[in-house]
C-alpha positions in Angstrom: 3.4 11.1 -34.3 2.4 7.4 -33.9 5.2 6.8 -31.1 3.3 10.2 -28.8 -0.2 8.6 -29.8 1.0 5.5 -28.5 2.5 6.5 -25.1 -0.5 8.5 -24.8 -2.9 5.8 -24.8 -0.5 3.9 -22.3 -0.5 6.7 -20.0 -4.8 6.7 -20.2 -4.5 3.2 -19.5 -2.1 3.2 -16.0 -4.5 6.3 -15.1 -7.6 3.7 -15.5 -5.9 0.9 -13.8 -4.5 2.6 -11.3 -8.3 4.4 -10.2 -9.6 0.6 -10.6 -6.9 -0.2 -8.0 -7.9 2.7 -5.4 -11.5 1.6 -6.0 -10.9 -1.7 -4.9 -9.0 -1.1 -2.0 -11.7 1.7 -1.2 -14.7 -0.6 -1.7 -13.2 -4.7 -0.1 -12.7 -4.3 3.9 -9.7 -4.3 5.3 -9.6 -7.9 7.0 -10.1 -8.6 3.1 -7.0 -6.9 1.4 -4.1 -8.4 1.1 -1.2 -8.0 3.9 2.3 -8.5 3.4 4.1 -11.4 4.9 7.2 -10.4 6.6 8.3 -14.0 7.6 11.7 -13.9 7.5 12.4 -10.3 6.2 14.8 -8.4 8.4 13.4 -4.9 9.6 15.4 -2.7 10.9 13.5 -0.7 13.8 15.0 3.1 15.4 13.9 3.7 18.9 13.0 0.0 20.0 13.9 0.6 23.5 10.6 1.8 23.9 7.2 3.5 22.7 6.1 3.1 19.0 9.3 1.5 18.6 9.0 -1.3 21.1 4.8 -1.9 20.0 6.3 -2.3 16.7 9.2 -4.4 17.4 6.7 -6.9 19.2 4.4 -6.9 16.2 7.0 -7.7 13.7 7.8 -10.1 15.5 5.0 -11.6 16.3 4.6 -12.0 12.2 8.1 -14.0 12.3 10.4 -11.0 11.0 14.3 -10.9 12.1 15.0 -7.8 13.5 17.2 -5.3 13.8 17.0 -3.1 16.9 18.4 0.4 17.3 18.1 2.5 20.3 20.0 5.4 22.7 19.2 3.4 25.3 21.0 0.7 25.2 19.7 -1.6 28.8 16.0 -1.1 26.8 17.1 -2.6 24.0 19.0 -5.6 25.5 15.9 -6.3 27.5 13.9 -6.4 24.2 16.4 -8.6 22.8 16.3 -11.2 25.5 12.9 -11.3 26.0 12.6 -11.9 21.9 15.8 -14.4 21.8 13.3 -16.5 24.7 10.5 -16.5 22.6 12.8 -18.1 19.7 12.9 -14.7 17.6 15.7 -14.2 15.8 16.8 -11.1 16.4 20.4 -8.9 14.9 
């Protein structure tokens, strides 16, 4: 009886913490949240050649990520690749 009393309690407590944590994030602006620093992550990106794919492949790299570049169209994604490899990103 103690143990479901317990892990009842522990449950109300994530629910409180976690609404705290939504009302944070709701209330600060975004320029003030946190972001994550993908320095030296490796993403993998589908459809870099061009589109979302490519905007997205710039902007990681632009944040300093090592990327990984996947496309049907191959002459796209060599283009993207030398014109990153220029810029000194590293790119897989």
């Amino acid at each position: 009886m103690f143990d479901l009393i317990l892990e009842a309690l522990l449950l109300f407590i994530d629910l409180i913490r976690f609404h705290l944590i939504s009302l944070y994030k709701y209330v600060l602006p975004y320029s003030l949240l946190p972001k994550k620093d993908f320095h030296g992550k490796r993403i993998l990106i589908t459809g870099a050649g061009s589109g979302l794919g490519k905007l997205l492949s710039r902007k990681f790299a632009a944040q300093g990520a090592e990327l990984i570049l996947w496309d049907i169209n191959l002459k796209s994604v060599d283009e993207l690749k030398d014109e990153f490899k220029s810029n000194g990103v590293k790119v897989g």
